[in-house]
N, C-alpha and C positions, 0 to 999 in steps of 0.2 A: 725142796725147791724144784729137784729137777721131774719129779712126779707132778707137783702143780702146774708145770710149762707143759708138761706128757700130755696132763688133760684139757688144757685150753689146747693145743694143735689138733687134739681129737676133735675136739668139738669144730673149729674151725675148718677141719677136713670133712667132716659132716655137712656146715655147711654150705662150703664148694663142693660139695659131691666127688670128694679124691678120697681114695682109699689111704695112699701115703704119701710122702714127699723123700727127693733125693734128699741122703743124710739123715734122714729121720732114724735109721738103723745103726746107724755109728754110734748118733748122738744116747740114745738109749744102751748103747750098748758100753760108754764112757759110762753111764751115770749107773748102768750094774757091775760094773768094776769099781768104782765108788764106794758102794756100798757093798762089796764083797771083802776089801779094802779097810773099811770100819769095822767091817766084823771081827776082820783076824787083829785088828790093834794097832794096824799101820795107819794111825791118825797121819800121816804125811802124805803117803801114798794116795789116801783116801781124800785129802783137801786137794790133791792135784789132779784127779780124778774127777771129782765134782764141779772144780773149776772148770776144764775141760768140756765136760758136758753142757755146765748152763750156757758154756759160750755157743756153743752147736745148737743146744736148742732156739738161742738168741739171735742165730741166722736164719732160722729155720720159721720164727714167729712172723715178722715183718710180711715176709711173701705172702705165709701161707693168710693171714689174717685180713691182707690187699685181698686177696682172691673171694673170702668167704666174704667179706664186705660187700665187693662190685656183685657177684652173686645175691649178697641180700637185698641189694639197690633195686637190682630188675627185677628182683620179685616182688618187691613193690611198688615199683611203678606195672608191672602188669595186674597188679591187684587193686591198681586204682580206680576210683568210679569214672565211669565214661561223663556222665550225666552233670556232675557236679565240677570239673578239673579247674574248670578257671578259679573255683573257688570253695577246695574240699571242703566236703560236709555242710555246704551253705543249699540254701532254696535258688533251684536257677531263676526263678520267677523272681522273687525281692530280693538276691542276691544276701539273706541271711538276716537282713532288716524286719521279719518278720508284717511288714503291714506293706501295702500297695497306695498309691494315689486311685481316688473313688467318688461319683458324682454323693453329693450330701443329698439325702432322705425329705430331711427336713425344708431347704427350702426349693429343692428340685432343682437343685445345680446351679439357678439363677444366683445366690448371691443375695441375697432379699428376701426378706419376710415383711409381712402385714402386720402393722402394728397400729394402734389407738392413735389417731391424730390428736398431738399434745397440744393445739389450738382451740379446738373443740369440743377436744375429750369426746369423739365419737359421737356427737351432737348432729354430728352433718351442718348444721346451722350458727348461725349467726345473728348478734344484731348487730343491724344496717349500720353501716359507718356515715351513712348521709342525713340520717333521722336520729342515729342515735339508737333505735329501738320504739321511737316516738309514733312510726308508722307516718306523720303531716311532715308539711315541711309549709314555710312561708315563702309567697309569691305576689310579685306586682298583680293587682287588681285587673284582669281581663276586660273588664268592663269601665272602669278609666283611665287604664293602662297606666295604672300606679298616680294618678292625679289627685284620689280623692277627691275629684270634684265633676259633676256630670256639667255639660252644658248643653241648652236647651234645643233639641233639635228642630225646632220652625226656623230660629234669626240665628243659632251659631253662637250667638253671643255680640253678633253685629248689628243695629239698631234700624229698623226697616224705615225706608224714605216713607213722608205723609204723602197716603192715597189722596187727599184733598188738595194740595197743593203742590204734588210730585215733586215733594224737597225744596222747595224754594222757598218755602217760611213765608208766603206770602199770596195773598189772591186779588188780581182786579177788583179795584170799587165796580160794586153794581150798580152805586149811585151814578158815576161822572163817566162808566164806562172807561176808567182807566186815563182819563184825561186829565184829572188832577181839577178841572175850570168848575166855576158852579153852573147847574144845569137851571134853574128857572130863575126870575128876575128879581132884582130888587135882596138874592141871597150875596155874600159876602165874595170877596175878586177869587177866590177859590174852594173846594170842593167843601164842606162842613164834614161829610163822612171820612173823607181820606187825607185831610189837610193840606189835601193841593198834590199829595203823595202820587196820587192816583190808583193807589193800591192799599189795602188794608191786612193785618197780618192774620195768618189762614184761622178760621174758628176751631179749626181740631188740634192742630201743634202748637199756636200761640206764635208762632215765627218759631219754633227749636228744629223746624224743616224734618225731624224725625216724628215718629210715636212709639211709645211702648209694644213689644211684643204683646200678642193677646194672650198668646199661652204662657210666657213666663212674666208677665207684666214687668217688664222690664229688668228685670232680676236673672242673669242668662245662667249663673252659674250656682248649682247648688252641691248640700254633701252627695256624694255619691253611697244611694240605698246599698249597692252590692256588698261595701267595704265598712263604711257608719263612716264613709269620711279618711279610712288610715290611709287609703294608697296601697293597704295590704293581704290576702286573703290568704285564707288554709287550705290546701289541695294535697292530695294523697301524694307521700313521698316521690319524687320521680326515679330515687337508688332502688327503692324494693314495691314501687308499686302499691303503697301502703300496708305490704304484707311485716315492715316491722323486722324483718332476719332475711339472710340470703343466705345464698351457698358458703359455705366455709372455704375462705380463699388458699387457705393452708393446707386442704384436700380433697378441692373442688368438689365440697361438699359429698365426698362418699363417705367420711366419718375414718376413713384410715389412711394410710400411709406407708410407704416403703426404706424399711432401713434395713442393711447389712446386718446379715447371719450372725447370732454368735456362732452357732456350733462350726461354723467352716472359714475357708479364706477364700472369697470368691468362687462361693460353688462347688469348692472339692475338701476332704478329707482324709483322710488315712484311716484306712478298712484294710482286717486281718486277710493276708496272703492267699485269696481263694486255693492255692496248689498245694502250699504246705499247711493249711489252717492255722495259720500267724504261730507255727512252730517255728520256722527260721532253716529247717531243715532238709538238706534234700530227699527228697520221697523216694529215689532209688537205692540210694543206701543208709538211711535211716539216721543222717548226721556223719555214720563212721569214716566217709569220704573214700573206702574201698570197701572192694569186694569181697563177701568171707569164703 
């Protein structure tokens, strides 16, 4: 025992760099009367001897072994790496995380990629939602502004007064001169041609004080030629011009679209350590976190 305490105080004198310790002389010097003591037979002599000594060297351990300690402390901390202390043996760059925050490649940090517009499927186009795709569309007739029916443009449709008797449904006898009386002797107490009227009814209108349009013979309104009569006509769509498709509303007709990256989160990803090449290790000391 007291050879095994000898050689741990050597060693811990080693390394506090002391050569000895007070009592280390005695104490050894107990534990070879000890065993000079065993030799000659004096098993008494020789267990009180031994006792003796381990207690000396058991004073002797504590200090010496404080000292070699606080000794091995500073040698380790002056052996530490400068580079890496907040976080031995880590990457000061990602702090040991091995990857770094990194703009993404793929959609150039924006966040978005160009994909096939799922409206269109890349069509760019469309058809018309006003036609249908039909290219026409139906419209009040221009030309009798949806009436289906023309009317005549000499009378309007309004009945022109008689040139003959400018409306009055009637004209002076030429006989009595509008007198109504009879004009030679021996005829009757009043007029024979006008019955005393003094007026007879016009020979062009009959007395209806109007006549017939000459152009439309009286007939002011007919089907309208433009429409066959419906009120309704085909005119090229007014959505697309009769081109039939437009732009794709869902891509403003460029055929694509923008949606969010898979490969990133908004633009950024995690890219290996450019410092330690996604080793996680500091480059000054190789991970070991001191110096050799």
């Amino acid at each position: 025992m007291a050879e095994a305490r000898d050689a741990v105080l050597q060693r811990a004198l080693a390394e506090a760099g002391a050569s000895t310790l007070p009592g280390l002389d005695e104490a050894r010097g107990l534990a070879t009367l000890g065993a000079q003591a065993s030799g000659s037979g004096d098993r008494a002599a020789a267990a009180a001897r031994w006792r003796e000594a381990g207690e000396a060297y058991a004073a002797l351990l504590g200090p010496a072994l404080d000292r070699a300690g606080e000794k091995f402390l500073q040698s380790q901390v002056a052996l530490r790496c400068a580079g890496c202390a907040a976080a031995p043996g880590a990457c000061v760059a990602c702090g040991g995380r091995k990857v770094q925050p990194g703009d993404c490649s793929k959609c150039g940090a924006s966040g978005e990629v160009p994909a096939e517009c799922p409206r269109c499927r890349g069509g760019r186009t469309e058809a018309c939602e006003t036609c249908g795709g039909g290219k026409t569309a139906v419209a009040a007739c221009a030309a009798c502004d949806g009436s289906g029916k023309r009317v005549c443009g000499a009378c309007r449709g309004e009945p022109a007064a008689c040139p003959t008797c400018a409306g009055e449904g009637s004209a002076r006898c030429l006989r009595c001169k509008g007198t109504g009386k009879p004009t030679a002797m021996g005829e009757k107490a009043k007029c024979p041609d006008c019955d005393g009227t003094g007026a007879k009814p016009c020979s062009e209108c009959r007395g209806a004080k109007t006549r017939p349009c000459t152009k439309c013979e009286g007939s002011p309104e007919s089907p309208c030629a433009a429409c066959a009569g419906s009120g309704k006509t085909t005119v090229p769509c007014p959505g697309c011009a009769g081109a039939g498709t437009g732009p794709c509303p869902g891509c403003a007709g460029t055929g694509s679209v923008r949606v969010d990256c898979a490969a990133c989160e908004a633009g950024r990803i995690q890219v290996p350590c450019p410092k330690c090449g996604g080793s996680g290790l500091c480059e000054a000391c190789a991970g070991r976190g001191r110096r050799e």
